[in-house]
Each structure stands twice: as C-alpha cells, then as structure tokens.
Biopython code that builds the backbone (N, CA, C, O; Angstrom):
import numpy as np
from Bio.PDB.StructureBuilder import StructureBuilder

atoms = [
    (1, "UNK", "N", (0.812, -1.198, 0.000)),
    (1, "UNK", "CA", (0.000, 0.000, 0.000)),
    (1, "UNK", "C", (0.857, 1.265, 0.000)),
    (1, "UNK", "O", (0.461, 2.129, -0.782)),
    (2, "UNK", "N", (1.784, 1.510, 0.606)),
    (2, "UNK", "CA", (2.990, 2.615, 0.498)),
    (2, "UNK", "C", (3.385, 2.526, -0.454)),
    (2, "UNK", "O", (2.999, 3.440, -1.182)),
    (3, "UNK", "N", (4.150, 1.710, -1.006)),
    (3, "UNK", "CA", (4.353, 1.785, -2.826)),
    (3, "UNK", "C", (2.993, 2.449, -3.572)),
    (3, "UNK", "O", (3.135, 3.234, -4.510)),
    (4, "UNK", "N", (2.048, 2.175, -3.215)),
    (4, "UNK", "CA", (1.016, 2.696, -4.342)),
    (4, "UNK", "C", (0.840, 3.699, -4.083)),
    (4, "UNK", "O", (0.511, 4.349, -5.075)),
    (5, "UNK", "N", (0.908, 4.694, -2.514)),
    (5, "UNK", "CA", (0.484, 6.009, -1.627)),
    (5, "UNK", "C", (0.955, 6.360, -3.128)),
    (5, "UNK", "O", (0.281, 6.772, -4.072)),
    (6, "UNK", "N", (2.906, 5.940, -3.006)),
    (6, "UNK", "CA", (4.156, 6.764, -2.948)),
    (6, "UNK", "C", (3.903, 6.880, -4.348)),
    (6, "UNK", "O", (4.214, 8.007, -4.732)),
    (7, "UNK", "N", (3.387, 6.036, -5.406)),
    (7, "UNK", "CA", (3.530, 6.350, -6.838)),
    (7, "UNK", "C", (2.186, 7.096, -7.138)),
    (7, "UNK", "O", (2.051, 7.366, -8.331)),
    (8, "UNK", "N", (1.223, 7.464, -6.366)),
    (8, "UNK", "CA", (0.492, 8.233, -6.651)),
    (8, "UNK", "C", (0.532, 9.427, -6.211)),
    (8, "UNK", "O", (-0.368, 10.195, -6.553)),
    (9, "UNK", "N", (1.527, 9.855, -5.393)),
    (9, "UNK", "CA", (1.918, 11.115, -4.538)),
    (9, "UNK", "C", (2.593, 11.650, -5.991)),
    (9, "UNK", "O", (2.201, 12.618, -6.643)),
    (10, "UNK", "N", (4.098, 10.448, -6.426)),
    (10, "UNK", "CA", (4.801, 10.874, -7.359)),
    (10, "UNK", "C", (4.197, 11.699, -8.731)),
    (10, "UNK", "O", (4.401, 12.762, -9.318)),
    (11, "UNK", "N", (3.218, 10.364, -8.859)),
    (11, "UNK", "CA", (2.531, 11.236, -10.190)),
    (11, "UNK", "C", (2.014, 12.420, -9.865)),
    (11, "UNK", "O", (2.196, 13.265, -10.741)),
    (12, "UNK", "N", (1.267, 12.897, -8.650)),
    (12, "UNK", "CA", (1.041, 14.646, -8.618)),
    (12, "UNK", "C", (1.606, 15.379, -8.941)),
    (12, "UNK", "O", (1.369, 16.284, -9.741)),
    (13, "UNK", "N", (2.756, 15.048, -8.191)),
    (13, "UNK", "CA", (4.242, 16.093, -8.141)),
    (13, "UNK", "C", (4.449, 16.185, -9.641)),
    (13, "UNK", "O", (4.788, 17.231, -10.195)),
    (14, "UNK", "N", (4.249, 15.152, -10.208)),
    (14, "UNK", "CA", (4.855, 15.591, -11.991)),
    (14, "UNK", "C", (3.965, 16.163, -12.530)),
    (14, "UNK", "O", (4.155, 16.969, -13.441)),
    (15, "UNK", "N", (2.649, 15.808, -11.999)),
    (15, "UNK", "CA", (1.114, 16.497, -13.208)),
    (15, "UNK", "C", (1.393, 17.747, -12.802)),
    (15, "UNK", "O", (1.439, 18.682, -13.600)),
    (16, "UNK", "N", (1.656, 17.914, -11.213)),
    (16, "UNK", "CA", (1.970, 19.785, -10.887)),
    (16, "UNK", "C", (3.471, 20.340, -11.537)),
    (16, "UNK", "O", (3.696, 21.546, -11.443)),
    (17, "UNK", "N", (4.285, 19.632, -12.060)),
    (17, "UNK", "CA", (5.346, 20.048, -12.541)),
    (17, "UNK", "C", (5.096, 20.842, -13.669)),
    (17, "UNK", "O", (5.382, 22.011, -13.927)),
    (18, "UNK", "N", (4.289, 19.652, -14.507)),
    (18, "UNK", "CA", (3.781, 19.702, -15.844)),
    (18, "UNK", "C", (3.066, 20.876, -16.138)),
    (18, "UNK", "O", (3.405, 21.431, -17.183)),
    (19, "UNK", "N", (1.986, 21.499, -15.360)),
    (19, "UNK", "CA", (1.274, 21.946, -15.209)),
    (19, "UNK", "C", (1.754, 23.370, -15.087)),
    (19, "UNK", "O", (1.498, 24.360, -15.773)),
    (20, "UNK", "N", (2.573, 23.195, -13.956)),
    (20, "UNK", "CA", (3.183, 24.745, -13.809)),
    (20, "UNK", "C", (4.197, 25.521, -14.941)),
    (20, "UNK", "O", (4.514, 26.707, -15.033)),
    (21, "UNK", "N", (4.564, 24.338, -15.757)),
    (21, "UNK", "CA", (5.369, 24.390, -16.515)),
    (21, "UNK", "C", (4.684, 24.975, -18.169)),
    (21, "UNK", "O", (5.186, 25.883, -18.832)),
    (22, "UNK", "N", (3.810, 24.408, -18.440)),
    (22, "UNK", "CA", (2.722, 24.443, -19.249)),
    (22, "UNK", "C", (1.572, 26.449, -19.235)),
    (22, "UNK", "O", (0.861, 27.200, -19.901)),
    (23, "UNK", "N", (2.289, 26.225, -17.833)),
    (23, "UNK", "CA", (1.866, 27.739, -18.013)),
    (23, "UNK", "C", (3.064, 28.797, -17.868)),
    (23, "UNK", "O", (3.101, 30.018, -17.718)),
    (24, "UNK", "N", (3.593, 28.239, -17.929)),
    (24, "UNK", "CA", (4.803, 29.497, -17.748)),
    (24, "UNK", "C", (4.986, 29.538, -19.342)),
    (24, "UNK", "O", (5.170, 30.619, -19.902)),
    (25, "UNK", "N", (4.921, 28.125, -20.183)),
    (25, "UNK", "CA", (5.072, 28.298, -21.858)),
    (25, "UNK", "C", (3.750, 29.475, -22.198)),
    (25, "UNK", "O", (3.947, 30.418, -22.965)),
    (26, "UNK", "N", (2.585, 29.278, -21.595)),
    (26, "UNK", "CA", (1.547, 30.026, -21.875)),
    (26, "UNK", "C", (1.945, 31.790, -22.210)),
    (26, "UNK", "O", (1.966, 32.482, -23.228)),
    (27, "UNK", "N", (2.153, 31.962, -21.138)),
    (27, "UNK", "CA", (2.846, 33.621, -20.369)),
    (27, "UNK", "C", (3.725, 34.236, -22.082)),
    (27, "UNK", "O", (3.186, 34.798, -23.035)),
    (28, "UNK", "N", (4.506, 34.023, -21.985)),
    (28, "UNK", "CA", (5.394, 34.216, -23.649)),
    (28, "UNK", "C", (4.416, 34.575, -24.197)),
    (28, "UNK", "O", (3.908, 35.648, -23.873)),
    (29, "UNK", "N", (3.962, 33.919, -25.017)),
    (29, "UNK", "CA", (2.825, 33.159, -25.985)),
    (29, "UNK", "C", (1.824, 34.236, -26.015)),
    (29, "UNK", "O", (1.614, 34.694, -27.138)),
    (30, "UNK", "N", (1.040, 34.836, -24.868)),
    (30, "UNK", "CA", (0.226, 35.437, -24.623)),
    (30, "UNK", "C", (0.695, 36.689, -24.774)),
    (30, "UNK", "O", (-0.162, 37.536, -25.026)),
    (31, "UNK", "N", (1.950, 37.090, -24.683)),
    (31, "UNK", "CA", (2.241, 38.228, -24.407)),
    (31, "UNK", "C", (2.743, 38.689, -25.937)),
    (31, "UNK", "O", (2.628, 39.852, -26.323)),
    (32, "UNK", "N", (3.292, 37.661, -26.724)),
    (32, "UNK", "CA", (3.279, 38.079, -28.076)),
    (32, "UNK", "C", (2.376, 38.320, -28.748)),
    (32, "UNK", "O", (2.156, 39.462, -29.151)),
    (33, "UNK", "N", (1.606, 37.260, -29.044)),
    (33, "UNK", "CA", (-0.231, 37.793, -30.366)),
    (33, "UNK", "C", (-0.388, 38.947, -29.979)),
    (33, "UNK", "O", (-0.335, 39.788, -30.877)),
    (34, "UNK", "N", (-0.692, 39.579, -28.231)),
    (34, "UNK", "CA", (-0.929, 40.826, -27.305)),
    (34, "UNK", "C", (0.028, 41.994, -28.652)),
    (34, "UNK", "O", (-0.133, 42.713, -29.639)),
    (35, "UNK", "N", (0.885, 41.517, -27.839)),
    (35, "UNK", "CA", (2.012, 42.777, -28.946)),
    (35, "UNK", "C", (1.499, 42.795, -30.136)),
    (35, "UNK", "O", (0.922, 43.865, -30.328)),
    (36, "UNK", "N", (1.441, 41.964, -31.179)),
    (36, "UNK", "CA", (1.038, 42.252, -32.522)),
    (36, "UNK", "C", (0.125, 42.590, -32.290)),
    (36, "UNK", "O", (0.092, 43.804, -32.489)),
    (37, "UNK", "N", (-1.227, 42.039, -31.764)),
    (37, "UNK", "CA", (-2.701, 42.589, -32.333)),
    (37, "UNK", "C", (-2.680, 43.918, -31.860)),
    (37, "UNK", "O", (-3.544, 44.588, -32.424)),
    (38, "UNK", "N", (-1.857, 44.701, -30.836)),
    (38, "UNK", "CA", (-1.774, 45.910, -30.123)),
    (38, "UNK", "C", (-0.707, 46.660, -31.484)),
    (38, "UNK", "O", (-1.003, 47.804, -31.828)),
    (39, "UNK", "N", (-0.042, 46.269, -31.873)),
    (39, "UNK", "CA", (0.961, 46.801, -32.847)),
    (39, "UNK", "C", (0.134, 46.719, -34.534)),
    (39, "UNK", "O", (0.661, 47.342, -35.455)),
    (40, "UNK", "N", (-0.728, 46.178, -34.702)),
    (40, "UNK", "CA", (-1.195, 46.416, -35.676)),
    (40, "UNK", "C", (-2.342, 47.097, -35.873)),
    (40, "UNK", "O", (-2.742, 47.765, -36.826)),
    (41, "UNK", "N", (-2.901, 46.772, -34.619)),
    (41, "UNK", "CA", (-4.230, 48.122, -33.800)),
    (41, "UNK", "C", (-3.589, 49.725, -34.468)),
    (41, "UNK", "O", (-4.122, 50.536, -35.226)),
    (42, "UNK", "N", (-2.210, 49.715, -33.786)),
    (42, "UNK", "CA", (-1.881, 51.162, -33.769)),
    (42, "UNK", "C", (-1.524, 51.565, -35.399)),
    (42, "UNK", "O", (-1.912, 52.500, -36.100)),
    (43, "UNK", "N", (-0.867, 50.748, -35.591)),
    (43, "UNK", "CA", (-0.576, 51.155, -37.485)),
    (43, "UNK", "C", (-1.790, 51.273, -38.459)),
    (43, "UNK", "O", (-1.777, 52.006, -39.448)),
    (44, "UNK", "N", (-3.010, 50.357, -38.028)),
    (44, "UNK", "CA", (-4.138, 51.076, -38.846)),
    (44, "UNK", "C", (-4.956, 51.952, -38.124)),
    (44, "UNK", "O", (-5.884, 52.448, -38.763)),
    (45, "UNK", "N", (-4.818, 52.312, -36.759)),
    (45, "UNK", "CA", (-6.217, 52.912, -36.107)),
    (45, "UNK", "C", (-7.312, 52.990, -35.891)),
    (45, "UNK", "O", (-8.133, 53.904, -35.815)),
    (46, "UNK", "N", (-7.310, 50.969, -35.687)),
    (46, "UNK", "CA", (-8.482, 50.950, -35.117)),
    (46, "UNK", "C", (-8.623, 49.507, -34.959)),
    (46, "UNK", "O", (-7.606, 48.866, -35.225)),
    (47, "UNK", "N", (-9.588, 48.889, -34.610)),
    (47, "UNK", "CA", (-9.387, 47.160, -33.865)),
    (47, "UNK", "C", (-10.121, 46.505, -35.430)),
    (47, "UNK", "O", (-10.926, 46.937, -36.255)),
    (48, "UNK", "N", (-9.453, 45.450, -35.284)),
    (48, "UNK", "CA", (-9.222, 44.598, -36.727)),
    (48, "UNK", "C", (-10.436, 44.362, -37.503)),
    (48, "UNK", "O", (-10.430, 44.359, -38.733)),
    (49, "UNK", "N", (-11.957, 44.073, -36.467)),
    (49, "UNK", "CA", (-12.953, 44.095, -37.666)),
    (49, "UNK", "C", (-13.591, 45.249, -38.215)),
    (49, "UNK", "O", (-14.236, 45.133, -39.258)),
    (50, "UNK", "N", (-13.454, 46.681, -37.458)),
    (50, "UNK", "CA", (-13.475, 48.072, -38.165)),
    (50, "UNK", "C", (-12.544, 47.666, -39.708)),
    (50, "UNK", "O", (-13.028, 47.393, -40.807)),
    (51, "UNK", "N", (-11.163, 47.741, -39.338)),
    (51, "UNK", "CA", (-10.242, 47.660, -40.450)),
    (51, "UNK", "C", (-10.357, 46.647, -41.813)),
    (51, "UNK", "O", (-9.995, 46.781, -42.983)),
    (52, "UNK", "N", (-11.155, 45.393, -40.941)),
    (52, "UNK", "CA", (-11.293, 44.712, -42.622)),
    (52, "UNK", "C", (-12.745, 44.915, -42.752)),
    (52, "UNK", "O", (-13.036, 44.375, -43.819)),
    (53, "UNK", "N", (-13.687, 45.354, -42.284)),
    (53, "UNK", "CA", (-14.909, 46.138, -42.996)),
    (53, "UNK", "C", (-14.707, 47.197, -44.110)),
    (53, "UNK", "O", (-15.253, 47.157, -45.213)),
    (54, "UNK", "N", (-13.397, 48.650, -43.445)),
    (54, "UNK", "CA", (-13.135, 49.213, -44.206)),
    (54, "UNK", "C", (-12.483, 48.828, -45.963)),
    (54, "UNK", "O", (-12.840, 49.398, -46.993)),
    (55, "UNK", "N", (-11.630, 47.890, -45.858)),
    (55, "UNK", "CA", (-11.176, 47.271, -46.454)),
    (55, "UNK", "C", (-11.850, 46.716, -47.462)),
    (55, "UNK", "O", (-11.421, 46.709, -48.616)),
    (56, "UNK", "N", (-13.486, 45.966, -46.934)),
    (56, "UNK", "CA", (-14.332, 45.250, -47.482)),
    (56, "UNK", "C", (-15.084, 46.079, -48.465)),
    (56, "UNK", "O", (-15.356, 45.814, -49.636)),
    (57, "UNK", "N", (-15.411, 47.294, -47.650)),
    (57, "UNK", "CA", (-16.181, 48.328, -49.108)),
    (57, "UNK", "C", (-15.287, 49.410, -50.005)),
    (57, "UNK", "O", (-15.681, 50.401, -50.620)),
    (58, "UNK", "N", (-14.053, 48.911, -49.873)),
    (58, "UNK", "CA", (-12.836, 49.618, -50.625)),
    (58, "UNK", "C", (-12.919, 49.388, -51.787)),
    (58, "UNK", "O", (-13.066, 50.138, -52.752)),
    (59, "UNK", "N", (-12.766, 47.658, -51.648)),
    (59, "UNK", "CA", (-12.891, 47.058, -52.925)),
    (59, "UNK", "C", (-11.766, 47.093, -53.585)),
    (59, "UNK", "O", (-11.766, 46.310, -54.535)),
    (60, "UNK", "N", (-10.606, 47.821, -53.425)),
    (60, "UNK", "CA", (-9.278, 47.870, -53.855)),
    (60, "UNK", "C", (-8.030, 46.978, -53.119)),
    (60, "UNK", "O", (-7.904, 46.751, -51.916)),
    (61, "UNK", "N", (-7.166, 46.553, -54.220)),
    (61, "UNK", "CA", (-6.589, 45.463, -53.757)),
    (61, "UNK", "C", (-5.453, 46.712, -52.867)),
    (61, "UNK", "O", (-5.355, 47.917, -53.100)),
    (62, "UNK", "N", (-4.672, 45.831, -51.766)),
    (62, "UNK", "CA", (-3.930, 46.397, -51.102)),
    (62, "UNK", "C", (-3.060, 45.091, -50.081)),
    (62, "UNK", "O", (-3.103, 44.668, -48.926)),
    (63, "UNK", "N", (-2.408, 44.862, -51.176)),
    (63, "UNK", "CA", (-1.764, 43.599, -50.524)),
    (63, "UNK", "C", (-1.171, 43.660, -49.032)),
    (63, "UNK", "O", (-1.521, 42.933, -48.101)),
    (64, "UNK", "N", (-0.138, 44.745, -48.993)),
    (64, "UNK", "CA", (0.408, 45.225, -47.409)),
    (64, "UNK", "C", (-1.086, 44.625, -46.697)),
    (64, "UNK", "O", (-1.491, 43.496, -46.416)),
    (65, "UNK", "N", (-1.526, 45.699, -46.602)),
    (65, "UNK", "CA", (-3.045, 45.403, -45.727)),
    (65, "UNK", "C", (-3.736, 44.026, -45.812)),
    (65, "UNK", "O", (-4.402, 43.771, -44.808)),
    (66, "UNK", "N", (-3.737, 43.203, -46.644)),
    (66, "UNK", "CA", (-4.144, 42.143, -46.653)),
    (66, "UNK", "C", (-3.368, 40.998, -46.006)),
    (66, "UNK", "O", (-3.953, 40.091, -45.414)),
    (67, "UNK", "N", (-1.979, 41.058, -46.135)),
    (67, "UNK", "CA", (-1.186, 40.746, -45.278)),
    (67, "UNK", "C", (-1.093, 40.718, -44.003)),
    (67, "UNK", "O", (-1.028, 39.811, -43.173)),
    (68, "UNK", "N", (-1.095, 41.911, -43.959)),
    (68, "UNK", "CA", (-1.136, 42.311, -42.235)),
    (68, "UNK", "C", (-2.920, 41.833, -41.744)),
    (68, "UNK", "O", (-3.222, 41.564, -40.581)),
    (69, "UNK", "N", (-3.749, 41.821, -42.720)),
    (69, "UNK", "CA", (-4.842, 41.074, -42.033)),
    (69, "UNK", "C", (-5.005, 40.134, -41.568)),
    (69, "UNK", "O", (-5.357, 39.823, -40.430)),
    (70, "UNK", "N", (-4.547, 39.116, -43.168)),
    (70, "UNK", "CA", (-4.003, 37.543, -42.319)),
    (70, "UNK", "C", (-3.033, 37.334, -41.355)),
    (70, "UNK", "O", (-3.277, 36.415, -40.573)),
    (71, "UNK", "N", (-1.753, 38.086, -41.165)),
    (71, "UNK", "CA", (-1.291, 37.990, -40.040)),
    (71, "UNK", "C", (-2.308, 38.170, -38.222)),
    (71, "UNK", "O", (-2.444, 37.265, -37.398)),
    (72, "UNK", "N", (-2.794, 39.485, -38.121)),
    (72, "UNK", "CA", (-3.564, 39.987, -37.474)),
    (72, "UNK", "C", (-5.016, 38.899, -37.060)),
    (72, "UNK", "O", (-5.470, 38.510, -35.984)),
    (73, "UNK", "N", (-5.394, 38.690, -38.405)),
    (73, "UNK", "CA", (-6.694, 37.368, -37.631)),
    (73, "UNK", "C", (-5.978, 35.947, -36.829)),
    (73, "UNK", "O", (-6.441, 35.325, -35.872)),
    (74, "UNK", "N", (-4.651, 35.689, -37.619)),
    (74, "UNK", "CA", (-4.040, 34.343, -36.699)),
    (74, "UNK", "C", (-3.741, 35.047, -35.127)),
    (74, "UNK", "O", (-4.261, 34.650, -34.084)),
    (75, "UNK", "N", (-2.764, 36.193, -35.253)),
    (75, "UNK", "CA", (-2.763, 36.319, -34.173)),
    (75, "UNK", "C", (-3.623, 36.780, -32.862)),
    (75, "UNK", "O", (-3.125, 36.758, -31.736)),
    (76, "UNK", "N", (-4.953, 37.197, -33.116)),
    (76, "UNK", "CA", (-5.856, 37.626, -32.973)),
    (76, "UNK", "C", (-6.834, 35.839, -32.194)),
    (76, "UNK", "O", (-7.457, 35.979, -31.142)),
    (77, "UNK", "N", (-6.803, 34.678, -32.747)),
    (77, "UNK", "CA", (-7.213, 33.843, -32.891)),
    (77, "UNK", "C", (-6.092, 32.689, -32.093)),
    (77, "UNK", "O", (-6.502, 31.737, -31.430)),
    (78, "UNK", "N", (-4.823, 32.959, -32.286)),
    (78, "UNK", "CA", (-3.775, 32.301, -31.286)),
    (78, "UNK", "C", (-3.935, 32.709, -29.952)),
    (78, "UNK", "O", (-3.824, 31.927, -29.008)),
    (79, "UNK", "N", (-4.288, 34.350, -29.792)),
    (79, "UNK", "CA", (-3.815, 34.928, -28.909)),
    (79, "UNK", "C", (-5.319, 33.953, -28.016)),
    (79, "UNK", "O", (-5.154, 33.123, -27.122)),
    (80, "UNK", "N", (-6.612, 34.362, -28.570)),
    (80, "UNK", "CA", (-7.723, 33.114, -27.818)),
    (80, "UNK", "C", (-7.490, 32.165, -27.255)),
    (80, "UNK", "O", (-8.039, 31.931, -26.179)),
    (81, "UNK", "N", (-6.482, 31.215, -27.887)),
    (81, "UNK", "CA", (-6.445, 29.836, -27.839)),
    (81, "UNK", "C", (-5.532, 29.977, -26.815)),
    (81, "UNK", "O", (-5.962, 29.356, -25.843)),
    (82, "UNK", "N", (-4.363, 30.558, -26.552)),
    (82, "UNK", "CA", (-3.526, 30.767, -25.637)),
    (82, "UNK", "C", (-4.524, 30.469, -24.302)),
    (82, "UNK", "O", (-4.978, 29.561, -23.607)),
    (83, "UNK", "N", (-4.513, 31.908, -24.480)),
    (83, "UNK", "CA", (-6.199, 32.185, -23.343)),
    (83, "UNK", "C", (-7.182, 31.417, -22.725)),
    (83, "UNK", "O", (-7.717, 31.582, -21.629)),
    (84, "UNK", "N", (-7.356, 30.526, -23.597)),
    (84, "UNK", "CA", (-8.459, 29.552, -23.272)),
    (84, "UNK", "C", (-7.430, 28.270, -22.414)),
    (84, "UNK", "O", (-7.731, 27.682, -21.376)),
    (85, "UNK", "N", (-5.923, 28.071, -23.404)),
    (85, "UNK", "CA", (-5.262, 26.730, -22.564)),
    (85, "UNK", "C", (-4.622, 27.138, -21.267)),
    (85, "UNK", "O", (-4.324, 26.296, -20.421)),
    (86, "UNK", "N", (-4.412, 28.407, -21.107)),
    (86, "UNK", "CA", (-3.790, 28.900, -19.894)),
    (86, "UNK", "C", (-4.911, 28.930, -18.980)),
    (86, "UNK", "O", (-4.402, 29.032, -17.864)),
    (87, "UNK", "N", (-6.380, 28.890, -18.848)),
    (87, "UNK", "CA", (-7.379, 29.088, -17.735)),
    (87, "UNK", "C", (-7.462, 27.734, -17.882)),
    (87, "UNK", "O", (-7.693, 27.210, -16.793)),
    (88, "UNK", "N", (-7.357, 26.851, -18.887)),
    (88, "UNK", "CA", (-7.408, 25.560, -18.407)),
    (88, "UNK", "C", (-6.155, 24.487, -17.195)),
    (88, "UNK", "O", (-6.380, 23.530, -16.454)),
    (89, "UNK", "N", (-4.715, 25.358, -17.557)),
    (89, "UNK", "CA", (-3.732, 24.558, -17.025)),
    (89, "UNK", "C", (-4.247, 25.067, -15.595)),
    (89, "UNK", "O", (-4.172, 24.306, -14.630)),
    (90, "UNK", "N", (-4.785, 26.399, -15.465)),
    (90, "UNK", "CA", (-4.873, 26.673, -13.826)),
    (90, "UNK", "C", (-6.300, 26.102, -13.220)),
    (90, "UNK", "O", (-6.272, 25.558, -12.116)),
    (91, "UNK", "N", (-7.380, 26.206, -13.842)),
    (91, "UNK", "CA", (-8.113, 24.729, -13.439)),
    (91, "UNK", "C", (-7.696, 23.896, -13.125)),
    (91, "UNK", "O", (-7.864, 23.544, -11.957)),
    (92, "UNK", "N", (-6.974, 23.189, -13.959)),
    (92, "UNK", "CA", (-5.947, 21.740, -13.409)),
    (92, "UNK", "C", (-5.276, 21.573, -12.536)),
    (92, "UNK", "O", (-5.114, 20.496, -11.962)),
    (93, "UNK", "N", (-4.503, 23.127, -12.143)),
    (93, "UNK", "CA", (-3.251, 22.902, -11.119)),
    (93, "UNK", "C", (-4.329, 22.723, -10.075)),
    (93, "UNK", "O", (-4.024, 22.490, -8.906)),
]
sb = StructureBuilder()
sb.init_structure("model")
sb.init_model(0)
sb.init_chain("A")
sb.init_seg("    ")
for serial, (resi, resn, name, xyz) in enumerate(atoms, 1):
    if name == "N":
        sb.init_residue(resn, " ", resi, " ")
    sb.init_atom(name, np.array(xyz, "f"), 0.0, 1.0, " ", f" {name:<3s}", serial, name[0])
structure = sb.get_structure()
C-alpha cells in the first residue's frame, strides 16, 4: 500500500510540474499575439474588424493590408487559444 500512496503522490508532483510548466510556456505566448494585435491596432487605427470592414467596401486590392490582415486574424485567434489553454492549465493545477 505505500508503494502505491508513494507512486500516486509521485505522479502529482509531476502532473503539478507539468502543469506549472505548461503555463509558464503560456505567459510568452500570450504576451506576443498581445504585442502584434496591439501593434497592428496602432498602425491602422483601429481594432481589426473596423479595419477589414473598411477594407471590405474599398474594394481595392492592397496587398500590405491584406497581409497584415491575415497575419492579425491568426494572431488575434492564437492569442484566444492561448487564453483559453492557460485558464485551463490553472483549473488543473
């Protein structure tokens, strides 16, 4: 029965290793998409679905800008997912 306490104590200690660890990768992660979607906020002046509405009744091609859109929706959409796995690792811990 001590062997089994002891290998189920062990495995905590690693799921909390894991765990704590898993969010510290989070932290980075979060703090970059942050920067871009905040850095591309400021270069067009204004939050991303204003900007591709504008875009939408332009009707003119503008590759830069289209670029920076698809960049901007991934990171915009990473930056979520981040978000969502980081409230999950702290549920867990």
């Amino acid at each position: 029965m001590e062997i089994l306490a002891s290998s189920e104590n062990n495995t905590r200690k690693v799921q909390d290793v894991f765990l704590k660890h898993m969010i510290l990768q989070a932290f980075p992660k979060i703090s970059r998409y942050q920067a871009e979607c905040r850095l591309l906020e400021k270069k067009y002046g204004g939050p991303f679905d204003s900007i591709r509405q504008n875009k939408q009744r332009q009707g003119m091609e503008d590759f830069a800008l289209e670029d920076d859109l698809l960049d901007w929706e991934y990171a915009q959409a990473a930056l979520r997912w981040w978000q969502g796995q980081l409230q999950e690792f702290r549920n867990a811990a």
